[in-house]
C-alpha positions as CSV (number, residue, x, y, z in Angstrom):
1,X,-13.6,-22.0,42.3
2,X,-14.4,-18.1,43.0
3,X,-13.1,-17.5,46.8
4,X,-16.3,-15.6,47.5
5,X,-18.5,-19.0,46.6
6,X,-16.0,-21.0,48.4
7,X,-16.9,-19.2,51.1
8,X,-20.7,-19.2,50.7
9,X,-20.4,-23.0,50.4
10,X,-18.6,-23.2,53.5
11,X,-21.3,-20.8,55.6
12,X,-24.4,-22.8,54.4
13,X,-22.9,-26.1,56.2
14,X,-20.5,-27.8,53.4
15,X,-17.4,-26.2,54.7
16,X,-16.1,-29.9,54.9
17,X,-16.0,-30.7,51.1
18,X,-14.0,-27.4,50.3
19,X,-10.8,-27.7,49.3
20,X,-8.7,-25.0,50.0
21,X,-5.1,-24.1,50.0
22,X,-3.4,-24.3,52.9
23,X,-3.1,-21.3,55.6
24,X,-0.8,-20.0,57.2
25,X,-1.2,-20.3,61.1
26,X,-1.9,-17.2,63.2
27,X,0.6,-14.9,64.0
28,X,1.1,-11.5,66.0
29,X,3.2,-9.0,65.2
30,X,4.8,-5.3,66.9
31,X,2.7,-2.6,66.1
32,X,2.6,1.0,66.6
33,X,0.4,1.5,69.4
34,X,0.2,-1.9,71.7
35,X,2.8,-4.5,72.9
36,X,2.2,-7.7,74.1
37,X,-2.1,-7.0,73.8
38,X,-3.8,-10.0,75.0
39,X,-4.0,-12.5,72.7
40,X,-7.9,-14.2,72.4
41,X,-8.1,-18.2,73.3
42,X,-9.8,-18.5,69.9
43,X,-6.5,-17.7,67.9
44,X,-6.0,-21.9,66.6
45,X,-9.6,-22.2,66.1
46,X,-10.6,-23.2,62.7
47,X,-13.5,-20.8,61.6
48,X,-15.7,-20.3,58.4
49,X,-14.3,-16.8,58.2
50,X,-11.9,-14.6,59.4
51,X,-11.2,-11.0,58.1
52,X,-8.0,-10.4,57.0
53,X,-5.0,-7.4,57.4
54,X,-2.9,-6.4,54.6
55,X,0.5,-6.1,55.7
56,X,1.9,-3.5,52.7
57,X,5.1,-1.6,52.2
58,X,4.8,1.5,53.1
59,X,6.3,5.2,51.5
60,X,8.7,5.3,54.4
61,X,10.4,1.6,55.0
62,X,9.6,-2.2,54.4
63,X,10.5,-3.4,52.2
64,X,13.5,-0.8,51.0
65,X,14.6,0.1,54.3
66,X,14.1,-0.5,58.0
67,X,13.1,2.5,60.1
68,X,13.4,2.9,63.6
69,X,12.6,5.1,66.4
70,X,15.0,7.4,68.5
71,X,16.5,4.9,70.8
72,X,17.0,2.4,68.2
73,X,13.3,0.2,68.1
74,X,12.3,-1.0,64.8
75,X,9.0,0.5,63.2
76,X,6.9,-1.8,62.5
77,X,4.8,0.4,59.8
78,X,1.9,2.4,59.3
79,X,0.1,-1.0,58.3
80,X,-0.4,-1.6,62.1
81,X,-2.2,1.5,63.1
82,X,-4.7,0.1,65.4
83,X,-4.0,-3.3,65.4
84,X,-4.7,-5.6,67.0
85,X,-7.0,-3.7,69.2
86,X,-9.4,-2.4,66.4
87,X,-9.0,-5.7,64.6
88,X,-10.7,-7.6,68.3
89,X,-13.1,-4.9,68.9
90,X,-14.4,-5.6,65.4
91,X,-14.7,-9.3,65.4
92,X,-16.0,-9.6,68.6
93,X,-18.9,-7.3,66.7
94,X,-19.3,-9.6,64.1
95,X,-20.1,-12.4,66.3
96,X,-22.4,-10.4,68.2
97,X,-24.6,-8.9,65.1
98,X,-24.1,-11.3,62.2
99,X,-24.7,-14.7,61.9
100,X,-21.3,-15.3,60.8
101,X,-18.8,-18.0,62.4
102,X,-15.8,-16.4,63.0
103,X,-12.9,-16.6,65.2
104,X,-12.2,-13.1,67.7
105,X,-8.4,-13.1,66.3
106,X,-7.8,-11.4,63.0
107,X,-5.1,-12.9,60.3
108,X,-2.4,-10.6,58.9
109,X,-1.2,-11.8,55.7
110,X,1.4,-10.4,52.8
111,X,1.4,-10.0,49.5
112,X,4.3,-12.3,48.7
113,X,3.5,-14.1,45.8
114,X,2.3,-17.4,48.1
115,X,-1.3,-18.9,47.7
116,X,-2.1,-18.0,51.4
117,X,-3.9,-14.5,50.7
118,X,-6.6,-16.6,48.3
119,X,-7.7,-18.2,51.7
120,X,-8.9,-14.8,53.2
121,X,-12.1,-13.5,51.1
122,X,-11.7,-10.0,52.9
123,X,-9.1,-7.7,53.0
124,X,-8.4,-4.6,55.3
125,X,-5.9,-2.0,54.9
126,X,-5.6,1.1,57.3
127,X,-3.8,3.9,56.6
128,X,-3.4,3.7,52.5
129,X,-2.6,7.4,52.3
130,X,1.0,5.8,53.5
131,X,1.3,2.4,51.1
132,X,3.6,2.1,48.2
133,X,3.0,-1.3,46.1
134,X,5.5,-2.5,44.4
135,X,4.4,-3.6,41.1
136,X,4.7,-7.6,41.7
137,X,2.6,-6.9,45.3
138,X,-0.2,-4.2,42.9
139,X,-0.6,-7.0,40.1
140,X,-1.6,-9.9,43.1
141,X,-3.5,-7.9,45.0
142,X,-5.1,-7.2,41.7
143,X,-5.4,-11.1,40.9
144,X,-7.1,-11.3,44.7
145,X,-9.7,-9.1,43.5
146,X,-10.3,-10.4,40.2
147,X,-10.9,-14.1,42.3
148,X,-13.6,-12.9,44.3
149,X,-11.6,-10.7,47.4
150,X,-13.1,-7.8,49.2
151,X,-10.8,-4.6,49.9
152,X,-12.1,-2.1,52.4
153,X,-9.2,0.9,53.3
154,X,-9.8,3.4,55.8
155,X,-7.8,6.2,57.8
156,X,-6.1,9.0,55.3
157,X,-7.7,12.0,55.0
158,X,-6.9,15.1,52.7
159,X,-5.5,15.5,49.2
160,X,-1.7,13.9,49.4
161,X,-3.0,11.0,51.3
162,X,-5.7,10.1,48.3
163,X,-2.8,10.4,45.6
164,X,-0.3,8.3,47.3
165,X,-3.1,5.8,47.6
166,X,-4.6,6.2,43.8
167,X,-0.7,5.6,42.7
168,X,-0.7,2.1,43.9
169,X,-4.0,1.4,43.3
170,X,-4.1,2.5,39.8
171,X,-1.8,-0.2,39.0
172,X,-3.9,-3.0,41.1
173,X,-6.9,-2.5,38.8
174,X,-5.5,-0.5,35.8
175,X,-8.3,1.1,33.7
176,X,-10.9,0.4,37.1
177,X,-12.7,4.1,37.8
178,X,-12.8,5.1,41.8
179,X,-16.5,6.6,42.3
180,X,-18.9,8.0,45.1
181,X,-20.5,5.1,46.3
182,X,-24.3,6.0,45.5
183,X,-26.7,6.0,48.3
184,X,-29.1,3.3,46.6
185,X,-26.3,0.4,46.7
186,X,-27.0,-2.4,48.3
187,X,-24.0,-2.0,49.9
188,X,-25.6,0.1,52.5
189,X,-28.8,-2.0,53.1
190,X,-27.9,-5.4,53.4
191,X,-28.1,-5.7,57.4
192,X,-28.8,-1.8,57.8
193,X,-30.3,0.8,55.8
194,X,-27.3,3.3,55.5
195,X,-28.5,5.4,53.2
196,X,-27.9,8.3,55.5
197,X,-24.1,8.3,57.2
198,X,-21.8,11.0,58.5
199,X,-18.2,11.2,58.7
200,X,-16.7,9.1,61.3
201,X,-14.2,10.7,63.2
202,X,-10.3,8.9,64.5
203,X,-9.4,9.1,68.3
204,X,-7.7,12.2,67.5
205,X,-10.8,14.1,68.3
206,X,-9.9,13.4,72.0
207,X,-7.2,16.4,71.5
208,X,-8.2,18.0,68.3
209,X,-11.9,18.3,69.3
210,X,-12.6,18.5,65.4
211,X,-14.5,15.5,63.4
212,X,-11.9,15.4,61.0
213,X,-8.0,15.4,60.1
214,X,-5.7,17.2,57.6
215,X,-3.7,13.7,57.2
216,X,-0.4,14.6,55.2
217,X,-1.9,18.3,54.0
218,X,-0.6,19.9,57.7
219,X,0.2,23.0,55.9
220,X,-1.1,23.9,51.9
221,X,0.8,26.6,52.1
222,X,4.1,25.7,54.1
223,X,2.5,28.1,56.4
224,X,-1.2,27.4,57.5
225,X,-2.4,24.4,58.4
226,X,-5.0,23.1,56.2
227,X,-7.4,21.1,58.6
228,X,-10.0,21.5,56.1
229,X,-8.3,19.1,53.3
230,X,-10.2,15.8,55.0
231,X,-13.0,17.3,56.0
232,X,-15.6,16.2,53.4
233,X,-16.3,12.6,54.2
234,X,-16.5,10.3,51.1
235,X,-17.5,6.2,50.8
236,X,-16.0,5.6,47.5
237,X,-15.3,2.1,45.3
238,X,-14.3,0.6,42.6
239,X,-16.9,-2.3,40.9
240,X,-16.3,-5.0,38.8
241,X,-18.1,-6.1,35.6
242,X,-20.9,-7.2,37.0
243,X,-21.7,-3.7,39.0
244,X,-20.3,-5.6,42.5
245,X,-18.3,-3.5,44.8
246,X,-14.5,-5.4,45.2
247,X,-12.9,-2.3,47.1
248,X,-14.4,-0.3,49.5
249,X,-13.3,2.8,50.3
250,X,-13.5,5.2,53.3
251,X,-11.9,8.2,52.7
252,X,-11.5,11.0,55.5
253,X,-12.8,9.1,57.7
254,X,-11.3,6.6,60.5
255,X,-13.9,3.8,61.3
256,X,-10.8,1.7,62.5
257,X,-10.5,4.2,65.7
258,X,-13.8,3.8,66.2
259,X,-13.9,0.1,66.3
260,X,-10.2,0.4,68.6
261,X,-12.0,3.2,71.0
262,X,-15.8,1.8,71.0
263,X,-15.6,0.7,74.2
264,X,-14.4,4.7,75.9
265,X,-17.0,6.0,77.1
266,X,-15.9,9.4,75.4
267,X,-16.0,8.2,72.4
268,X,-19.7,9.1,71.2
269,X,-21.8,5.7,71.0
270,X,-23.2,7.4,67.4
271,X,-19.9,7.4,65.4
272,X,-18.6,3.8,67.1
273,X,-22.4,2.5,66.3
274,X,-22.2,3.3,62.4
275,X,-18.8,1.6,62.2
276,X,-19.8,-1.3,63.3
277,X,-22.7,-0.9,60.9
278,X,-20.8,-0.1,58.2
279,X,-18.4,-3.2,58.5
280,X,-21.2,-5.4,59.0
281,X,-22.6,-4.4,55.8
282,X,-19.7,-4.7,53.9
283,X,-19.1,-8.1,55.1
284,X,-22.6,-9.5,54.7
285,X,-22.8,-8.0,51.3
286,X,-19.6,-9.5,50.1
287,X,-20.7,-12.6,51.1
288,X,-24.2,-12.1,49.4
289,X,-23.2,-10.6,46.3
């Protein structure tokens, strides 16, 4: 059975007479930016649905080497920007403007070569302009698309960023074309008509004051700073066979910050409103399509 109609079969009331593999319990791990962040009392609950983070390898350590900060604490990887923070700020959205039954906790999972990532219908990944797939980890993640799974990425900006994350995903879905999401999809109207967006800006507009990032294209030169490299906003994806979207992606652009910051009050409500939009699109039309 296709995950996705598992899933559907499970939302309209027959969740009981699914079988699925079995998952993996919860579990929270060190991230970049929080410690010990509170952890919500629905973190056992069994749920319809859950959204999912990919825990990847990234260009700089796991799993070839351990890195660690001055002082001698582990980094945990660029997989975690924002979590869990963005990852609750989210959920608790989805219960609020979907109809959807999920739980306020978010599951990380691996591509290990285990069953458990065919329980999780979608996928996020944060920061791909810093993953590094090795092949065995591309050709699964590959297999969890070609079931059914939903990728959405999001946060890297510029030029280096995109062609780190094209490496690894050209071997995910060999021969699968990246393209500008066009306006029409249904992608964008399945809760909200979207057919109008604007780039949504990380929390580094706090400091920068500027609505986008350079990511890893600082200086195009080895001189000058190239902010403009992530300026132009782009909603890209790759489709399947049958003209469905299976990755979604949101490129210079950081919609997990605005999820993670929604709740500042100098965060404008505009660029933390389409967000939430956005993701509850994505999820309802996954589910739908």
């Amino acid at each position: 059975m296709r995950l996705r109609h598992a899933l559907l079969v499970a939302l309209l009331g027959f969740g009981a007479a699914i079988a699925l593999l079995a998952q993996r319990p919860f579990k929270d791990y060190p991230a970049i930016e929080y410690g010990n962040f509170p952890i919500p009392d629905d973190w056992n609950t069994k749920t319809d649905w859950v959204r999912a983070r990919l825990r990847y390898p990234d260009i700089y350590g796991y799993p070839f080497k351990q890195l660690y900060y001055d002082g001698g604490k582990e980094f945990p990887g660029y997989w975690t920007m924002d979590y869990p923070r963005s990852d609750r700020h989210l959920l608790a959205g989805v219960q609020r403007l979907t109809r959807i039954n999920t739980r306020l906790t978010e599951q990380v999972v691996d591509l290990d070569g285990e069953d458990d990532v065919y329980n999780w219908p979608i996928m996020y990944a944060v920061e791909v302009g810093h993953w590094q797939l090795p092949d065995d980890q591309a050709k699964q993640l590959g297999e969890y698309l070609q079931r059914g799974g939903f990728l959405m990425v999001d946060d890297f900006h510029g030029n280096k960023e995109w062609a780190i994350f094209v490496d690894s995903m050209s071997r995910v879905l060999p021969g699968r074309e990246i393209v500008e999401i066009p306006d029409s999809d249904p992608i964008f109207h399945t809760i909200y008509d979207l057919g109008e967006r604007f780039q949504v800006p990380g929390a580094i507009y706090f400091k920068s004051g500027l609505e986008y990032e350079a990511g890893m294209d600082t200086y195009a030169d080895g001189t000058t700073p190239d902010f403009h490299a992530g300026k132009p906003p782009h909603w890209r994806g790759i489709y399947d066979d049958k003209g469905r979207v299976i990755v979604a992606i949101c490129h210079n652009m950081d919609l997990g910050d605005a999820w993670e910051v929604s709740d500042e009050p100098r965060y404008p409500e505009k660029w933390a409103s389409l967000a939430y939009r956005i993701a509850m699109n994505y999820f309802v039309y996954d589910l739908t399509h």
